[in-house]
TORLO-85804 format. One record per residue (C-alpha): residue in one letter; x, y, z; chain. Coordinates in steps of 0.02 Angstrom, whole numbers. Each point is the difference from the previous one (the first is absolute). Layout:
N
<nukol residu="A" px="X" py="Y" pz="Z" chaine="A"/>
...
//
This chain:
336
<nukol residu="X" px="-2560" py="864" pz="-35" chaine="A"/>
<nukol residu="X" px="75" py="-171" pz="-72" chaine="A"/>
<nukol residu="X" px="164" py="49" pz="91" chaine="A"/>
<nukol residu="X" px="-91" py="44" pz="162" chaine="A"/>
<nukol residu="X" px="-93" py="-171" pz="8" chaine="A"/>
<nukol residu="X" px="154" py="-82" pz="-39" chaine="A"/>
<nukol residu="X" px="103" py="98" pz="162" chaine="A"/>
<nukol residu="X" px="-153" py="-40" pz="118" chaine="A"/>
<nukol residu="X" px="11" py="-173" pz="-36" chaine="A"/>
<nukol residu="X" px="177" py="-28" pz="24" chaine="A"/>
<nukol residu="X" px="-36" py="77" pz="153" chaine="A"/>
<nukol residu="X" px="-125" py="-97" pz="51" chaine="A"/>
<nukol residu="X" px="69" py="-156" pz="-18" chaine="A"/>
<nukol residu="X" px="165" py="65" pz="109" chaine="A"/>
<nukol residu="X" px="-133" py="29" pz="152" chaine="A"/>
<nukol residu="X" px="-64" py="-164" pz="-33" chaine="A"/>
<nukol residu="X" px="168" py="-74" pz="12" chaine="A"/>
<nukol residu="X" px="45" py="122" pz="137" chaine="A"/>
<nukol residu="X" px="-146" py="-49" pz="103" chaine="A"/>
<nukol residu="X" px="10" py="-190" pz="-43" chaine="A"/>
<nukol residu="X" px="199" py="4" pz="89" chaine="A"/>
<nukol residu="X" px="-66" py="100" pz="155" chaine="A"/>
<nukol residu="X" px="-136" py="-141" pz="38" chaine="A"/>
<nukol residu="X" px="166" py="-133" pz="-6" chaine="A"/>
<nukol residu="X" px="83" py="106" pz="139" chaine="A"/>
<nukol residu="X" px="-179" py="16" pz="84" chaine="A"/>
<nukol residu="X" px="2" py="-185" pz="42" chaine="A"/>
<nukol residu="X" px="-70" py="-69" pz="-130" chaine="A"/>
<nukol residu="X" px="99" py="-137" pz="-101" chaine="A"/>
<nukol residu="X" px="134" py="64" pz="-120" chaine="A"/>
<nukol residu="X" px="-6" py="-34" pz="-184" chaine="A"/>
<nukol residu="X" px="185" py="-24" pz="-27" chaine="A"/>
<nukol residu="X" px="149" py="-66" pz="99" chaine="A"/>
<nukol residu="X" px="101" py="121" pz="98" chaine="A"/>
<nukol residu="X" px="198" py="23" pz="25" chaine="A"/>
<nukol residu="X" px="-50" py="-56" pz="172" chaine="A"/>
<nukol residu="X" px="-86" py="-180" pz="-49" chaine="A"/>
<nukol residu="X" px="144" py="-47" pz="-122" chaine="A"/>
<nukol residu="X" px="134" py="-106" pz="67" chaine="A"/>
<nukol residu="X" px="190" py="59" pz="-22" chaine="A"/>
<nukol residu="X" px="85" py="-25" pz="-129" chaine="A"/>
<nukol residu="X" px="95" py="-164" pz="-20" chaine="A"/>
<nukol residu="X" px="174" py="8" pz="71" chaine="A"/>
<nukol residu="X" px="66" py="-61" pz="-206" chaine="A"/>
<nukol residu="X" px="-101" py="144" pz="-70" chaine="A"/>
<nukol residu="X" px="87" py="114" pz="134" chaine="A"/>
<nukol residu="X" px="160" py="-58" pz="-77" chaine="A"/>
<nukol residu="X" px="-38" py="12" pz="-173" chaine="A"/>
<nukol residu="X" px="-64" py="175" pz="21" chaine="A"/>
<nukol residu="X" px="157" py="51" pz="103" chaine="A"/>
<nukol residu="X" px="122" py="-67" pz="-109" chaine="A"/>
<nukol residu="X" px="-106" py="96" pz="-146" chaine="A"/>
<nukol residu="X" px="16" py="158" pz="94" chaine="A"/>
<nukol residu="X" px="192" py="4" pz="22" chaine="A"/>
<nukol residu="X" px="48" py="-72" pz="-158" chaine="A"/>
<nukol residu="X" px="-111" py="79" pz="-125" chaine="A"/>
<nukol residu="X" px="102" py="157" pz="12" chaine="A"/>
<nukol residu="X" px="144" py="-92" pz="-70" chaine="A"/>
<nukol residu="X" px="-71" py="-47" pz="-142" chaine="A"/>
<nukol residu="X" px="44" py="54" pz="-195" chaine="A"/>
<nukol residu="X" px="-48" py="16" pz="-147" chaine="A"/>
<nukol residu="X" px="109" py="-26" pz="-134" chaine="A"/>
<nukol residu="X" px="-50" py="48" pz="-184" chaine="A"/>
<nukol residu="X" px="146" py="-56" pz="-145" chaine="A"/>
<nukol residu="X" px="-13" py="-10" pz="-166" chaine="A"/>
<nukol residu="X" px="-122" py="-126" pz="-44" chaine="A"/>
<nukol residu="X" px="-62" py="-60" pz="154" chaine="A"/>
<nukol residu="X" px="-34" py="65" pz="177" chaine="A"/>
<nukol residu="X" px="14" py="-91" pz="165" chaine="A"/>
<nukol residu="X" px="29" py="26" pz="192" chaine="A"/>
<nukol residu="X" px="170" py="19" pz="114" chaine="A"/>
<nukol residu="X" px="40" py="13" pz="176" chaine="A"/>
<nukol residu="X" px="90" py="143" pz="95" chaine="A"/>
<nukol residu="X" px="140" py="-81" pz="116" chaine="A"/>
<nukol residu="X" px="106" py="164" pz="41" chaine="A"/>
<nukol residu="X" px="-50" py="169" pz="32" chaine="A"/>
<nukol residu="X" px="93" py="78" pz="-98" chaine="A"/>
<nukol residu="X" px="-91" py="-92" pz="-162" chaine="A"/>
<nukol residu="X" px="83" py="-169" pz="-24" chaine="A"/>
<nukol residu="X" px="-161" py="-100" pz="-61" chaine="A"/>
<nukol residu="X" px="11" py="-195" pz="-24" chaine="A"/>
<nukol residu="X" px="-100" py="-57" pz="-178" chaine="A"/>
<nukol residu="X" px="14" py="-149" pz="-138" chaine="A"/>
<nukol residu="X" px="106" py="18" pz="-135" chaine="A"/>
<nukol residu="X" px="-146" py="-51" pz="-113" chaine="A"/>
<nukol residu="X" px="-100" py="154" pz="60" chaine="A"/>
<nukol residu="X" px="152" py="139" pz="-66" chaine="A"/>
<nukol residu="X" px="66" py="-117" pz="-138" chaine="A"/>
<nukol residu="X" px="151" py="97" pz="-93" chaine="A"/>
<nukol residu="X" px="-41" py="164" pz="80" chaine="A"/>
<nukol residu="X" px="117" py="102" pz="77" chaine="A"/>
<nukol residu="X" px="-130" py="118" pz="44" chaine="A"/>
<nukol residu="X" px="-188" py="-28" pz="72" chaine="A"/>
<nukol residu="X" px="-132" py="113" pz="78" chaine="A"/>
<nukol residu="X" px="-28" py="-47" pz="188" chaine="A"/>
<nukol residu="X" px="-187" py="53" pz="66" chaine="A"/>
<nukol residu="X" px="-9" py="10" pz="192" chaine="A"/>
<nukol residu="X" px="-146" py="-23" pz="111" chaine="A"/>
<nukol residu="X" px="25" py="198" pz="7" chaine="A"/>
<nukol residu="X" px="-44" py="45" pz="-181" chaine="A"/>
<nukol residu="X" px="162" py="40" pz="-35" chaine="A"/>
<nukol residu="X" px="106" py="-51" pz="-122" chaine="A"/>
<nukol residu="X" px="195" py="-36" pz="-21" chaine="A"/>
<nukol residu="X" px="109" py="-50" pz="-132" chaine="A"/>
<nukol residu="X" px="86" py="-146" pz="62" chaine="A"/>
<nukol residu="X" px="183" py="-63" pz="-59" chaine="A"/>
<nukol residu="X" px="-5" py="-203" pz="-14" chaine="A"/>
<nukol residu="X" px="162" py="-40" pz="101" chaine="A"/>
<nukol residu="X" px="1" py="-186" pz="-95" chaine="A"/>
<nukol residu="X" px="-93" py="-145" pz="-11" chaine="A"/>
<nukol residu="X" px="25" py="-175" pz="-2" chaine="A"/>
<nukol residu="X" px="-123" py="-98" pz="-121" chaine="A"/>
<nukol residu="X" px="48" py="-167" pz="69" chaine="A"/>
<nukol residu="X" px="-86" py="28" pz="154" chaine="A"/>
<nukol residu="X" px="-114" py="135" pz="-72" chaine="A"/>
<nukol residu="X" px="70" py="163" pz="139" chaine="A"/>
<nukol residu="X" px="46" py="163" pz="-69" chaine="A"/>
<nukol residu="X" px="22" py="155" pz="119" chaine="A"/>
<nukol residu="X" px="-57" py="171" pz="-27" chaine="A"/>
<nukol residu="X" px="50" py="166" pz="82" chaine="A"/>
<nukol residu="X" px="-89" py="164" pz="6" chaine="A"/>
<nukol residu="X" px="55" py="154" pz="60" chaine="A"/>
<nukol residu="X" px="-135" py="44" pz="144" chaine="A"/>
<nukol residu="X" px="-16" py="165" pz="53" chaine="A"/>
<nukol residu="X" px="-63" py="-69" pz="176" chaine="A"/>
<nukol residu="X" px="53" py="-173" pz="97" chaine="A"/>
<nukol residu="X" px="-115" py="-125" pz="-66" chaine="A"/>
<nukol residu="X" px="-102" py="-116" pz="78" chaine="A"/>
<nukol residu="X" px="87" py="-190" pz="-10" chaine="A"/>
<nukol residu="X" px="-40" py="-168" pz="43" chaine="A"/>
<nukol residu="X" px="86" py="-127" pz="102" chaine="A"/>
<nukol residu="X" px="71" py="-124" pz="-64" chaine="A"/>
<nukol residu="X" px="-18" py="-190" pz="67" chaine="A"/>
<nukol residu="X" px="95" py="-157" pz="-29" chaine="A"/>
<nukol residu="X" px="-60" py="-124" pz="-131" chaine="A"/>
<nukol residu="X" px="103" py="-124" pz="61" chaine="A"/>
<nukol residu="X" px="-94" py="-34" pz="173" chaine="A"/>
<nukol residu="X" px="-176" py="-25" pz="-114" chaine="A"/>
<nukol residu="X" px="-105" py="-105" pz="45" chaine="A"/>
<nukol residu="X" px="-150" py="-76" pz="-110" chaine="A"/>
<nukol residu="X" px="-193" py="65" pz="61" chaine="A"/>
<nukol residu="X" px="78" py="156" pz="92" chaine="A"/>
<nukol residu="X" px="-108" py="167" pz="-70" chaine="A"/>
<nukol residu="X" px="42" py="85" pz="-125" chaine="A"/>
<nukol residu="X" px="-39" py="174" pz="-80" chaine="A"/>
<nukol residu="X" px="37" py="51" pz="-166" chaine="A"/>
<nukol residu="X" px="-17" py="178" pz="-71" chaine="A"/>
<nukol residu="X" px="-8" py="104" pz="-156" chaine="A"/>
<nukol residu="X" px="-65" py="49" pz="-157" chaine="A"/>
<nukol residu="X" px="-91" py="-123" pz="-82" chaine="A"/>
<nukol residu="X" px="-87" py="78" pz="-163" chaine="A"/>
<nukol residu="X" px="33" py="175" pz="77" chaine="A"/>
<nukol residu="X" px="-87" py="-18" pz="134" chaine="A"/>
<nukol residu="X" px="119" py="78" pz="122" chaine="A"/>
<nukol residu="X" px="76" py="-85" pz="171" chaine="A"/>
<nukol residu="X" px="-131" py="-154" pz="-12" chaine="A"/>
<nukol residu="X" px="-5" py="-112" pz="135" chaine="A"/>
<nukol residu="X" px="-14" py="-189" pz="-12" chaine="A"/>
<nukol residu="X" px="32" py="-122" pz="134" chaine="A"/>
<nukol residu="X" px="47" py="-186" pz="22" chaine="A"/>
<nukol residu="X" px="118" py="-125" pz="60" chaine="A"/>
<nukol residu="X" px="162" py="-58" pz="-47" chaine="A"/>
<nukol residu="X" px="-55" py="-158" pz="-100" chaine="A"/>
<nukol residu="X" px="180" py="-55" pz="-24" chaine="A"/>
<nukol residu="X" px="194" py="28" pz="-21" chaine="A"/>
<nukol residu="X" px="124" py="-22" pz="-122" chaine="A"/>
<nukol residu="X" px="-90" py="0" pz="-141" chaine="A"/>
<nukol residu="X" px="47" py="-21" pz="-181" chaine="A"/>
<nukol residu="X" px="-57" py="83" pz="-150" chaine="A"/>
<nukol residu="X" px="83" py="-58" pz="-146" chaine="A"/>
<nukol residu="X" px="189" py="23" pz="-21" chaine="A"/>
<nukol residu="X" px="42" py="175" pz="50" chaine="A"/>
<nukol residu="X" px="-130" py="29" pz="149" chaine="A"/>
<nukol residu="X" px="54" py="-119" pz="152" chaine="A"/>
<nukol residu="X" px="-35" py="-20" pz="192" chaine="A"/>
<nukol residu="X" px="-138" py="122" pz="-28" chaine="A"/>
<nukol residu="X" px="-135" py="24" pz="158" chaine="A"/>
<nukol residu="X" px="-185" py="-62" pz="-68" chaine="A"/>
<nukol residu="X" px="-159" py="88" pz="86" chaine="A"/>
<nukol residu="X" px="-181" py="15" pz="-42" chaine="A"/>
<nukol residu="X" px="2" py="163" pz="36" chaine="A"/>
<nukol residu="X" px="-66" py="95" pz="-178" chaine="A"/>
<nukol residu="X" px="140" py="47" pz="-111" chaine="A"/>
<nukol residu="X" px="-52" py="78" pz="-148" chaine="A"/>
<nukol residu="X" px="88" py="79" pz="-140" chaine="A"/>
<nukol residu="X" px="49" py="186" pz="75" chaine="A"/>
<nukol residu="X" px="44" py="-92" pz="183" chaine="A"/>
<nukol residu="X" px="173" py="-31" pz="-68" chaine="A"/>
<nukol residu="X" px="134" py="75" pz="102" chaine="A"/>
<nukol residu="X" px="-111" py="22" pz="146" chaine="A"/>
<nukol residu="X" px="44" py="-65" pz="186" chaine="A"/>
<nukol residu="X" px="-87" py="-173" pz="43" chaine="A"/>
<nukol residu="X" px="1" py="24" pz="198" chaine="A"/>
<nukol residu="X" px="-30" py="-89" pz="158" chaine="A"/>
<nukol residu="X" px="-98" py="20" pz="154" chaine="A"/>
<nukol residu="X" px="120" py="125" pz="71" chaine="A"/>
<nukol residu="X" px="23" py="102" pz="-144" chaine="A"/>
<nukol residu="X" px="176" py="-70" pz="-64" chaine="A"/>
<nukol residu="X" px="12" py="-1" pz="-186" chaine="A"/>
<nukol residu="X" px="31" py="-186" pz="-5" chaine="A"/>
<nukol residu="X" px="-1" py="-11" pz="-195" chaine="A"/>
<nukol residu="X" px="-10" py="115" pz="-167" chaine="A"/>
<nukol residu="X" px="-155" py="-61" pz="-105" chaine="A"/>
<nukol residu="X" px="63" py="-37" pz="-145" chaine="A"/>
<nukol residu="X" px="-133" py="-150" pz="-125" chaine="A"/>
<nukol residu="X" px="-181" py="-67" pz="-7" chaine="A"/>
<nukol residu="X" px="-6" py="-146" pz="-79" chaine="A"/>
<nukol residu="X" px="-101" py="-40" pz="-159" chaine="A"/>
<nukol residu="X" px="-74" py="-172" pz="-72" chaine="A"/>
<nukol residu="X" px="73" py="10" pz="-163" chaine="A"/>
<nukol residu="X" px="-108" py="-152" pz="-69" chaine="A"/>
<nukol residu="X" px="-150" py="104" pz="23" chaine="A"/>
<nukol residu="X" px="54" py="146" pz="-102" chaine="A"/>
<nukol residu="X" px="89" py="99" pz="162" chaine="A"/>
<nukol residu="X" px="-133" py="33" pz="160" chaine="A"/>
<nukol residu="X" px="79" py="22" pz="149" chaine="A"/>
<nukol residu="X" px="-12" py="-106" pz="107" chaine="A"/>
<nukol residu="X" px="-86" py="49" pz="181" chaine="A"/>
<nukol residu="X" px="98" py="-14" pz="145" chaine="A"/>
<nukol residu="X" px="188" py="-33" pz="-75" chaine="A"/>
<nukol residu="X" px="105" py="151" pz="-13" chaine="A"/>
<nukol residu="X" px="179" py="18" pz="49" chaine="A"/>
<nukol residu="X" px="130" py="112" pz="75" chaine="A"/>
<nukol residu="X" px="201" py="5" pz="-4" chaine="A"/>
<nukol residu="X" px="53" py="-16" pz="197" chaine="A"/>
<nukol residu="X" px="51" py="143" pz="68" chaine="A"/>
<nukol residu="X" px="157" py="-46" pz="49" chaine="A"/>
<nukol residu="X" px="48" py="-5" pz="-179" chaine="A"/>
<nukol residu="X" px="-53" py="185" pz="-14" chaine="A"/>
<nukol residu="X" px="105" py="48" pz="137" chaine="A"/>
<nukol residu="X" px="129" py="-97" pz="-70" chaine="A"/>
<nukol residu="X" px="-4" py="104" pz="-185" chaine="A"/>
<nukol residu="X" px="-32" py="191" pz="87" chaine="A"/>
<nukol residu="X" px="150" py="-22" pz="128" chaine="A"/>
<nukol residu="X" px="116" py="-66" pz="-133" chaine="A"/>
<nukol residu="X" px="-67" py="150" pz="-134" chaine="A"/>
<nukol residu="X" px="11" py="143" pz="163" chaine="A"/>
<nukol residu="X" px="171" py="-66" pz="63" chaine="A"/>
<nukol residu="X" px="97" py="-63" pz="-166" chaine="A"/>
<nukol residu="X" px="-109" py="72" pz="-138" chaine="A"/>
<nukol residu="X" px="-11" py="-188" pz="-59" chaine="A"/>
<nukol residu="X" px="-46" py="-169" pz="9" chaine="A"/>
<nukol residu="X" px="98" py="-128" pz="7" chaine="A"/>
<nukol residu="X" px="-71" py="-173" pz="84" chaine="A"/>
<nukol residu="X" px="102" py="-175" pz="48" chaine="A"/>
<nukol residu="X" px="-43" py="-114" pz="-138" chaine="A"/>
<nukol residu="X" px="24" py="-197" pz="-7" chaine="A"/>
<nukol residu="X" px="-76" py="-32" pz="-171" chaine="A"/>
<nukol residu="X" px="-132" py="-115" pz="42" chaine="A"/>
<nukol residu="X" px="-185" py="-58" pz="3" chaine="A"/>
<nukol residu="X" px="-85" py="-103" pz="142" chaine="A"/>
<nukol residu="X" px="-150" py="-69" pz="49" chaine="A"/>
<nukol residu="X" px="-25" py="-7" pz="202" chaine="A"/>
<nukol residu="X" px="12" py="-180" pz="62" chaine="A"/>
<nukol residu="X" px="-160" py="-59" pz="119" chaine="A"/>
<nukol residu="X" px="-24" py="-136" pz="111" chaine="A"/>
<nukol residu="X" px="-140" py="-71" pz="-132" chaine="A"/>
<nukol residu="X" px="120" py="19" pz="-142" chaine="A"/>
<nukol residu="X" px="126" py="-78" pz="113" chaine="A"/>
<nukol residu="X" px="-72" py="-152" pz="26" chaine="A"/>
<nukol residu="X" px="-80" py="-25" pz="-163" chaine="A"/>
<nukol residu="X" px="177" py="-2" pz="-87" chaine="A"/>
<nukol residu="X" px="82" py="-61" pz="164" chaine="A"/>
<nukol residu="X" px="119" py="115" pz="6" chaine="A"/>
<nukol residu="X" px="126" py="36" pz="135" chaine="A"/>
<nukol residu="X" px="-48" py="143" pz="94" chaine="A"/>
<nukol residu="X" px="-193" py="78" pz="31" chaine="A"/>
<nukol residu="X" px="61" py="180" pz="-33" chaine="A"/>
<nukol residu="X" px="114" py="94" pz="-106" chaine="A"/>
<nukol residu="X" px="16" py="49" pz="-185" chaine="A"/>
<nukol residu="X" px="15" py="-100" pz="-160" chaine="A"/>
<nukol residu="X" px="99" py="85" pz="-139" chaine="A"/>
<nukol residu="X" px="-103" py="-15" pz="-160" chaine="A"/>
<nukol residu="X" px="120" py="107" pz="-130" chaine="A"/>
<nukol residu="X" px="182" py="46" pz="5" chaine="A"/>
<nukol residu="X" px="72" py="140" pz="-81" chaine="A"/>
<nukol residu="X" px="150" py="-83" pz="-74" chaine="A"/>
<nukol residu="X" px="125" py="164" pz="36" chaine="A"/>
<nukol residu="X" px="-115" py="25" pz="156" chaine="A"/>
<nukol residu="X" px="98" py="6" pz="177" chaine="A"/>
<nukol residu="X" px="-93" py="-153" pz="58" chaine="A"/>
<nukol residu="X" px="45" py="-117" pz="-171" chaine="A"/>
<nukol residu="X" px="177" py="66" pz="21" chaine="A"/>
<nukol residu="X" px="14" py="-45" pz="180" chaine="A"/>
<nukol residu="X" px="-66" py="-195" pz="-64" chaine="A"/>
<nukol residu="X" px="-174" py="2" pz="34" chaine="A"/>
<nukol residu="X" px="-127" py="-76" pz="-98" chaine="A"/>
<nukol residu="X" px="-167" py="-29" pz="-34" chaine="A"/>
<nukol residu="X" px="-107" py="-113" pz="119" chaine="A"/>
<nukol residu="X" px="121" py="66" pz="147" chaine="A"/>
<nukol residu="X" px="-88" py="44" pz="144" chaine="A"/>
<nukol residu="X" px="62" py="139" pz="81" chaine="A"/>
<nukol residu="X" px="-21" py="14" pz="214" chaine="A"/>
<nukol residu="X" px="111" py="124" pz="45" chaine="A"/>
<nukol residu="X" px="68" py="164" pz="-51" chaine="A"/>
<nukol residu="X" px="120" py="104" pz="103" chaine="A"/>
<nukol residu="X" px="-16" py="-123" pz="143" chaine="A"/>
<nukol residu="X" px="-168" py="44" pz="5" chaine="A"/>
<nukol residu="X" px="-146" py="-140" pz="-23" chaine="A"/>
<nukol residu="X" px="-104" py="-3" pz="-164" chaine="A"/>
<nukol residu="X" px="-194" py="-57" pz="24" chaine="A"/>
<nukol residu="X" px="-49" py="108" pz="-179" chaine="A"/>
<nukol residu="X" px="37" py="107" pz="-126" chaine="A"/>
<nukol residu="X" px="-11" py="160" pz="119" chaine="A"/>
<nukol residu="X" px="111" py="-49" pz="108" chaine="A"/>
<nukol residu="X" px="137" py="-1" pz="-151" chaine="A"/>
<nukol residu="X" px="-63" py="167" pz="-58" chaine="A"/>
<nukol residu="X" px="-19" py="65" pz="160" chaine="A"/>
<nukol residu="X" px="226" py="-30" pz="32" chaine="A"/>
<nukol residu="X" px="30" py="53" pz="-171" chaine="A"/>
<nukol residu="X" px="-67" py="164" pz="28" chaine="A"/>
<nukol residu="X" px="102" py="6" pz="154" chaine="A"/>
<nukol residu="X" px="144" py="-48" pz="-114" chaine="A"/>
<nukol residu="X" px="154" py="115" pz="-56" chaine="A"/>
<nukol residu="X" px="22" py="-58" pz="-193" chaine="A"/>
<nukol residu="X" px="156" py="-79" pz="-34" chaine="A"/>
<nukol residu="X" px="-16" py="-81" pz="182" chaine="A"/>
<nukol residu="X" px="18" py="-181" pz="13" chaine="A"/>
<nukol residu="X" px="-148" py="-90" pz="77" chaine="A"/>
<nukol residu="X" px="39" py="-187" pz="69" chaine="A"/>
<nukol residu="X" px="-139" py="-113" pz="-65" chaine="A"/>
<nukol residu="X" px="-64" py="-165" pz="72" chaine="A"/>
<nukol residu="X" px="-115" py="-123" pz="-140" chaine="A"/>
<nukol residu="X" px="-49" py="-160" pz="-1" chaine="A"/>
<nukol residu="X" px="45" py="-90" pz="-156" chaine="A"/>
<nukol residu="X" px="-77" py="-147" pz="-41" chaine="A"/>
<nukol residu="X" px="120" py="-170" pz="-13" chaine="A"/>
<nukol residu="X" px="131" py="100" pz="98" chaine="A"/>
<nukol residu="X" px="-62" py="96" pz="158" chaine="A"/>
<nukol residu="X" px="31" py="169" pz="77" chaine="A"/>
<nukol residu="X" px="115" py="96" pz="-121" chaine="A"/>
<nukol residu="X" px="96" py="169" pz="60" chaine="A"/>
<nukol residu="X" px="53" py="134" pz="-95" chaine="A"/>
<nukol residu="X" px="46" py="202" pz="-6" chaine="A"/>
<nukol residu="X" px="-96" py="91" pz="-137" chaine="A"/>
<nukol residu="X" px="53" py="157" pz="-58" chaine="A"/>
//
């Protein structure tokens, strides 16, 4: 009987309902908005859910030994783009697709200084990919979309803007992309992307306020252009190594501010801070304080713009070099 009761109510309160939603379509005022009485949606949450849709599929897990993180397919035939941080010493990780399936993946080789390693599986299928953009034509405030596996929670979306470029995070991270877009620890090795759905950067750091015993702090994570990623995986699929130009220096960009504080010369360029004595640059007679303008013949406004002809580079090339140095002028020379 207790059972019985219980059924008849139930039912009773569906007719109720029931009848309640017929009166609504009888005329009488609806109790809740309709598909038909909501505006669109907004032509930047049209984006974001487009991009979402076409890149999610590219997106990786990738579990190592002692730590886990996120990669992106950029081939089809399972050529995936990730941090060296997320596969550490590994020559072998498990890849997760968007599938369920899982691949052992081969790391190809990674660079640490720039925090890329490449990963290839052996898909049974062609795999989805995502295009890739150019880092170099950035611009700060443009979108951008970042996903991956933050805490395990698979292909997470975040969005935000491109805050700023060439940022620097101590001495081995450099001309990094900065985004308030969440990155939290598992989004390494994921795509940061833009409104078109380019991978325009490879998530790599969150930063943390040390001084307060290591939060994160909202709205400053970081990703390694993807230029640089290209860079690595055609080097590793082509040669099977890497081998970059190298000048053996640190900079600091020069800025019209810092230019006219220290009255300096010229508004744009480099500044060389350190010198590796046996370094091409301190062989070819640079030295610190030079500020360098031109590299190749081709002008130098920042630090990207010297990373960005080094990686077009041949090592072993010589590379004409134009500084200002101060007490003597413009100064010329070939570094090898």
């Amino acid at each position: 009987m207790r059972k019985t009761a219980a059924a008849m109510a139930c039912a009773g309160a569906l007719g109720f309902g029931l009848a309640a939603g017929q009166a609504a379509f009888n005329g009488q005022p609806a109790l809740f908005a309709t598909e038909a009485t909501l505006p669109p949606l907004a032509t930047q949450e049209q984006t974001i859910i487009e991009v979402t849709r076409r890149a999610t599929p590219a997106v990786v897990s990738i579990f190592a030994r002692g730590g886990a993180g996120s990669g992106v397919i950029i081939q089809q035939d399972g050529v995936i783009l990730t941090n060296a941080h997320v596969v550490g010493a590994a020559t072998q990780v498990t890849v997760g697709l968007a599938t369920g399936e899982e691949y052992t993946g081969q790391v190809l080789g990674r660079d640490p200084s720039v925090d890329i390693a490449v990963v290839r599986v052996q898909p049974r299928q062609p795999l989805p990919t995502a295009p890739l953009g150019d880092s170099d034509l950035l611009q700060p405030g443009q979108l951008a979309i970042a996903i991956g596996n933050p805490a395990g929670f698979e292909r997470t979306v975040t969005t935000g803007v491109i805050s700023a470029l060439q940022r620097v995070l101590g001495p081995e991270l450099d001309d990094l992309i900065q985004t308030d877009a969440a990155i939290n620890p598992g989004n390494s090795g994921g795509p940061l992307l833009d409104s078109q759905g380019r991978v325009i950067g490879i998530n790599t750091a969150v930063l943390r306020d040390a001084r307060r015993g290591g939060p994160t702090l909202v709205g400053l994570g970081f990703a390694v252009p993807i230029n640089v990623g290209r860079d690595i995986a055609t080097q590793l699929l082509t040669t099977g190594q890497i081998v970059r130009a190298y000048m053996g220096v640190s900079w600091d960009n020069v800025t019209p501010e810092l230019a006219a504080q220290f009255r300096l010369p010229v508004r744009e360029g480099v500044v060389l801070l350190e010198l590796d004595p046996r370094g091409p640059a301190a062989q070819a007679g640079f030295r610190r304080g030079d500020i360098i303008t031109e590299v190749a013949g081709s002008p130098v406004r920042h630090g990207g713009d010297v990373r960005r002809i080094l990686r077009s580079a041949q090592p072993g090339a010589t590379l004409q070099v134009t500084a200002h140095r101060a007490g003597t002028g413009q100064v010329t020379a070939g570094v090898r």
